[in-house]
N, C-alpha and C positions, 0 to 999 in steps of 0.2 A: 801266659808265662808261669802264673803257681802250678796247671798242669804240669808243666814239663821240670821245675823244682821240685813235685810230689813225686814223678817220676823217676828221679835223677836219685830222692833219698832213697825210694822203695828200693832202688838197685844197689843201693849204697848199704842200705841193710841188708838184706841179701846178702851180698856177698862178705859183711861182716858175718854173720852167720854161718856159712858154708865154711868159711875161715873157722870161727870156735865149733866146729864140729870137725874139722878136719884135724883141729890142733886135741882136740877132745880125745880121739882115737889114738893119736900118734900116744900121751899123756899115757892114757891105759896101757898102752903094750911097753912101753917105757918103765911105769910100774911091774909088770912081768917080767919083763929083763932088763934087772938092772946092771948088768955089767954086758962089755962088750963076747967077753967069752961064753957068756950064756946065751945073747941074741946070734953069734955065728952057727953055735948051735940049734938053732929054731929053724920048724919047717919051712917049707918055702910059700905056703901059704901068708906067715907071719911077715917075711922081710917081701912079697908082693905089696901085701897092706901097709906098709909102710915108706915103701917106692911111694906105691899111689897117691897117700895121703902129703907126702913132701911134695911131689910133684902137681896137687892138686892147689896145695896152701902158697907155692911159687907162682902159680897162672891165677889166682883168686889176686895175688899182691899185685903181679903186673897187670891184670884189668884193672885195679884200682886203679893203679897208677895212669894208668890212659885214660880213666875217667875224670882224674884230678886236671890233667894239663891242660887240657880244651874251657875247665871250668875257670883256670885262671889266668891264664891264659887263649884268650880268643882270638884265632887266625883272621888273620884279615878276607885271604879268600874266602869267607863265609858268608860276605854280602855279595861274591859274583857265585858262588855257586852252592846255593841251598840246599 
């Protein structure tokens, strides 16, 4: 059982991390444009990286999120099918 608690945090920071590095990027280009008429103006390079980054930091929150439910909630079917 501590294996798969070591486990469960390594993943758990993980993706804390991926989270402040996603949030990190968006922060920077936010500093760059601070108004919305200046980021309309920006290549399209700029508002990709910031699709990605939103859309990355949403899928990092709901893996969290399915990692949290099973840990506090434990399904019963988990003694018929391992």
């Amino acid at each position: 059982m501590p294996y798969l608690a070591n486990k469960r945090m390594l993943e758990y920071t993980s993706k804390l991390e991926n989270l402040n590095e996603c949030l990190r990027k968006l922060y920077s280009i936010a500093k760059k444009y601070t108004t919305l008429t200046s980021y309309k103006k920006a290549n399209w390079m700029v508002k990709d990286a910031v699709e990605r980054n939103i859309q990355k930091s949403i899928e990092i929150i709901i893996d969290m999120g399915k990692m949290l439910i099973p840990d506090r909630h434990p399904t019963p079917l988990k003694k018929y099918f391992p």
